[in-house]
N, C-alpha and C positions, 0 to 999 in steps of 0.2 A: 226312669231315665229314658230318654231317648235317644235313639240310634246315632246322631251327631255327638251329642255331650259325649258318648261311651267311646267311639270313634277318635274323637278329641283325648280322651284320657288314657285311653292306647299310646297312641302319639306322642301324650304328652310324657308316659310311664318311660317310654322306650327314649324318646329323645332325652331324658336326664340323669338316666341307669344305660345308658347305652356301653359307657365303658365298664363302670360294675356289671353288666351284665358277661359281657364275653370280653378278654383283650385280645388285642389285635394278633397278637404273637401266639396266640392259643394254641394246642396241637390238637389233633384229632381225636386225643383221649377217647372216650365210650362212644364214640361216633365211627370212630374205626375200621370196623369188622360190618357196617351196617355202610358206610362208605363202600367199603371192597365189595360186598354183598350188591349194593346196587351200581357197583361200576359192571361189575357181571350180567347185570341185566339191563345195560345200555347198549344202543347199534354204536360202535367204534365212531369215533365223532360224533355222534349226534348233538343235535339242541333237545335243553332242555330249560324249563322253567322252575323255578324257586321260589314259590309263594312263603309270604314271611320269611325272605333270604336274612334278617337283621343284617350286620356286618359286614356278610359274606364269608366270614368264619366257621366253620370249618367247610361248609357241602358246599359253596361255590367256589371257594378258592381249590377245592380239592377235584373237584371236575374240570373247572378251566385248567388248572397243571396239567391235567389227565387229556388235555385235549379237548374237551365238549365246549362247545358253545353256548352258556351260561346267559339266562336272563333271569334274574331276581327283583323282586317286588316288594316292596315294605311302604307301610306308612308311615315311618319315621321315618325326618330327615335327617337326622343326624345319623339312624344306622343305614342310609343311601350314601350319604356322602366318606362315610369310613369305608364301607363295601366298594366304590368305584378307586378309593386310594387303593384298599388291603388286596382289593382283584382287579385289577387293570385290566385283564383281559375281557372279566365279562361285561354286558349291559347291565345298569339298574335304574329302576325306576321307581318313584316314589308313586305309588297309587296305594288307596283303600282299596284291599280285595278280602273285606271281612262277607262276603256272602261266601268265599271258601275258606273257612277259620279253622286252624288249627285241630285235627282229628283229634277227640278225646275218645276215650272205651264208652265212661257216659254220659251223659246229658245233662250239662251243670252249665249254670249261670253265675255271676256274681263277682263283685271288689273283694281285691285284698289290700289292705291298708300296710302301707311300709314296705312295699313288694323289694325283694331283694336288700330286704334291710335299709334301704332309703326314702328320700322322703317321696318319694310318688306312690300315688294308687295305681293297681291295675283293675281293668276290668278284665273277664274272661266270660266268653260263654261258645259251646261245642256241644253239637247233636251227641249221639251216644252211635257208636259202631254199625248198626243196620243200619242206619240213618244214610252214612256218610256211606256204606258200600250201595245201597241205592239210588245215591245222587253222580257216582262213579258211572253207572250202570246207565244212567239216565243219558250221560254226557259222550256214550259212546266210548267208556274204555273199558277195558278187556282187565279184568282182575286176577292175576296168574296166585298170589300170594297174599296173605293178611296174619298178622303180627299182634301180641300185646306186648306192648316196652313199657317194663315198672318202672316209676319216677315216683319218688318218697312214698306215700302213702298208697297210692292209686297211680294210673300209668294212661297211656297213649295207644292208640289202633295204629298201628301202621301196615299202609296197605299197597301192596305193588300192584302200579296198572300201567296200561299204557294205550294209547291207541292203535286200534291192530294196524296192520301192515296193507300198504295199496291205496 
């Protein structure tokens, strides 16, 4: 497969599961305490960016409330155009931003057929944790904290950085 078609199937996963995915009315459920966690490590107003904002549910709507200046990014249109109704306040923008893909713990490629139980495939693919704290590193921001968040079998790095101050 190449990079377009996978690109494409992204897109096309997320544009047709976009309401099974998240609804609009969602609350913050397990996002919660990881919301409050990183409102604590935001400058009071600041901007921030939301790669793979989907919707805007839960972490952009939950910063713009909070104040911040929200820009989110997804490749679906269909979770841009819910994201600018469900957050009015922030910007989004529909761009590919798969050269910064979703932090996985490790390094897996690969479709899942019937993803959320509907009829689209997803693709997925994510460096493994050094990876992705090296490419942090590369880009000039400052890594205070790093995180594993179990999700069913296997889980996510998540990693707080920011670009320093000045």
């Amino acid at each position: 497969m190449g990079g377009t078609d996978e690109r494409d199937l992204v897109r096309r996963g997320y544009d047709a599961l976009s309401y099974h995915y998240r609804s609009g009315d969602a609350d913050d459920g397990e996002y919660a305490p990881w919301l409050v966690d990183l409102q604590g490590r935001l400058p009071v107003s600041g901007a921030v960016l939301d790669l793979g904002c989907g919707c805007g549910v839960p972490v952009a709507r939950f910063l713009a409330d909070a104040g911040y200046h929200v820009t989110g990014v997804d490749i679906s249109d269909v979770q841009i155009e819910r994201a600018r109704r469900l957050v009015p306040a922030g910007t989004f923008v529909r761009a590919d931003a798969t050269r910064l893909t979703t932090a996985g713990n490790s390094a897996w490629t690969g479709t899942e057929d019937n993803w959320l139980g509907g009829p689209a495939t997803m693709w997925w693919s994510h460096a493994d944790a050094p990876t992705y704290r090296s490419w942090l590193q590369q880009a000039g921001l400052t890594i205070s904290a790093e995180e594993f968040i179990p999700e069913g079998a296997g889980g996510h790095a998540l990693f707080w950085a920011q670009r320093p101050p000045g």
